[in-house]
N, C-alpha and C positions, 0 to 999 in steps of 0.2 A: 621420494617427494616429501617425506615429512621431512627431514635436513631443512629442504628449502622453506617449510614454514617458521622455522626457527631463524629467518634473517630478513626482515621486514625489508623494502627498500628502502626506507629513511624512517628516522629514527623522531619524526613526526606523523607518523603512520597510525601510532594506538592514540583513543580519545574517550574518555570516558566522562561521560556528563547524564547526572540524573539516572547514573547505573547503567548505563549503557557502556560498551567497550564495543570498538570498531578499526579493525585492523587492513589496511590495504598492502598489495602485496603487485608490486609491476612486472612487464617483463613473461607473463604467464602465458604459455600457449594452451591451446582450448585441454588438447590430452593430459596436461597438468593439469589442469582444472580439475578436470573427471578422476583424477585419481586421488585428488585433494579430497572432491565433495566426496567420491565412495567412503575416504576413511572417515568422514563426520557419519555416513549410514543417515538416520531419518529423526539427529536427534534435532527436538523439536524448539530446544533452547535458542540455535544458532541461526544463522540466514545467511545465505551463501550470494553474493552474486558475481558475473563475468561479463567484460565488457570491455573490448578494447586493449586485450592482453594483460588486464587489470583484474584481478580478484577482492573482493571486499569479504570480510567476515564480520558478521555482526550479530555482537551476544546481548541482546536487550535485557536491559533492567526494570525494574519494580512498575517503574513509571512508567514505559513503555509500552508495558503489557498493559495494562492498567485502559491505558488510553485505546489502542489497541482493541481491546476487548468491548470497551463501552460504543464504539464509534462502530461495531459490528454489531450488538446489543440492537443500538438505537436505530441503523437501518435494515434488519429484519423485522424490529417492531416495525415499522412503519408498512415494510412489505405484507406483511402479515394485517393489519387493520385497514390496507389498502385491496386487500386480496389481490396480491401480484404475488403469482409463482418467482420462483426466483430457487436458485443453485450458491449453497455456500461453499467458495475452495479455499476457503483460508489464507495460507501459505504455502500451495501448491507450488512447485517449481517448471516456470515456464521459461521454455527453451527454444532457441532456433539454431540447431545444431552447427555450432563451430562457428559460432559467434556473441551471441548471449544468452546467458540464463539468470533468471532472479527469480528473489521468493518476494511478494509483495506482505506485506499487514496481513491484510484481507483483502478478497477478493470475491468477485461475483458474476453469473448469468442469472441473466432474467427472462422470463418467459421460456427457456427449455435451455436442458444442455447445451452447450458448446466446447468445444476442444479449450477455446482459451477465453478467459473470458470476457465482461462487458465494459467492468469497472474494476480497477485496481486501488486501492488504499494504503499510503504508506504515512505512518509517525515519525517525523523528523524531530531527533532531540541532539544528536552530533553533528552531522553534515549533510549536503546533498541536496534533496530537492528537486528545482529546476533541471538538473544536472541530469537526473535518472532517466529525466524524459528520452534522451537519444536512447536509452536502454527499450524501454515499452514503444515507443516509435520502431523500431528493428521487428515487435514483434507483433506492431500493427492492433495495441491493446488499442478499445475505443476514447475511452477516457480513464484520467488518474488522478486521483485528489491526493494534497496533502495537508496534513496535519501539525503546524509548527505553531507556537507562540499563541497557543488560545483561539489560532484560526484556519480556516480552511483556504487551499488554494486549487483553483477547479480546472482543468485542462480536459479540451475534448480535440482527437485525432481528423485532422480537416486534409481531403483529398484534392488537391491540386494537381491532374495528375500523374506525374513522377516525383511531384516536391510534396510528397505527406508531411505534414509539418503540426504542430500543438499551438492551440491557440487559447488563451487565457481567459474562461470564461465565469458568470457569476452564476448560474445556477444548471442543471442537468441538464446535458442535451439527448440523455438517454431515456425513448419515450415513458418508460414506466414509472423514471425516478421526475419527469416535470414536474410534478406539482410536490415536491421535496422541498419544502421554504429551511434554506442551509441555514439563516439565521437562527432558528427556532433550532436547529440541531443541533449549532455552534454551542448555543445558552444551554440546549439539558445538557451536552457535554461536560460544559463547566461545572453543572450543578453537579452531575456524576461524581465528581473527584470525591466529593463530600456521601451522597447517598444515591445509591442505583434507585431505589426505589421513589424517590421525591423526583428525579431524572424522568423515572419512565411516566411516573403520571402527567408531569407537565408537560411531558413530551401528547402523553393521547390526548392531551386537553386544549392543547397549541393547534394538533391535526383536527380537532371536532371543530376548532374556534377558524379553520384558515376551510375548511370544506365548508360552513353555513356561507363565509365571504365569497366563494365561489359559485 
């Protein structure tokens, strides 16, 4: 199996922007997969996902993590000065065996364990997006936001039912995360790049200033 990761199927496959490198791979069937992801083992650099006999591998950069990290930061503050319990899985790998698996950003339950969780979070800086949603729809995640170009895009999982389908929404439809005003998250984000700490306090001072309005 290693051979085969040495011959991308086209030679527009690797992409690297803002440190990030991201390689697809066609053609995979699931037991390839599994024996691709054993030899990466649990390192914590890489993000593996499978979907539709497609493998992506992606080695995030500087920036990535970066963003990443702050956009996790800022919604456990809030869980935390909201007292909401809440479960962090990171980048847990969430599977529906012999069909897809992906590692999300970050990830979350709220209010008590659950097998898979409530919210997914992914940083888009090479491709995708939109796209992934047939990935977390398979696995019936509730909602998944992404993170691209300074903004958020919000998707909540709506039962029609046999046609589950994502529908494109402007604030949580996840009861704990309602009164999460994204804009105020959007701006300490920004401010983040520069200093976590000027990030977080505006960040509590946004939540003190939107709970007296309420």
């Amino acid at each position: 199996m290693s051979q085969a990761l040495l011959h991308p199927t086209n030679t527009d496959s690797c992409a690297c922007t803002s440190g990030d490198r991201q390689i697809v791979y066609s053609g995979i069937t699931w037991q390839q997969f599994k024996l691709i992801q054993s030899g990466f083992g649990d390192a914590p650099s890489i993000r593996l996902s499978y979907f539709n006999h497609t493998i992506e591998i992606l080695m995030p950069g500087r920036t990535h993590e970066l963003f990443k990290s702050i956009i996790g930061m800022l919604i456990e503050l809030f869980c935390l000065e909201q007292s909401i319990e809440f479960e962090p899985t990171g980048s847990m790998t969430q599977e529906l065996t012999g069909e897809v698996s992906l590692e999300a950003d970050e990830s979350y339950s709220f209010g008590s364990s659950k097998p898979l969780p409530d919210l997914a979070i992914e940083v888009i800086l090479t491709s995708g997006g939109p796209d992934k949603l047939q990935r977390y729809r398979a696995l019936g995640i509730a909602e998944v936001w992404f993170w691209q170009d300074g903004l958020f895009t919000l998707y909540h999982l709506r039962n029609g039912g046999a046609d589950y389908r994502y529908e494109q929404i402007n604030s949580s439809e996840i009861p704990e995360l309602a009164t999460l005003d994204i804009d105020l998250l959007t701006r300490c984000i920004l401010i983040a790049e520069t200093s976590r700490l000027n990030a977080a306090q505006e960040f509590r001072r946004g939540l003190s200033v939107n709970k007296l309005q309420n």
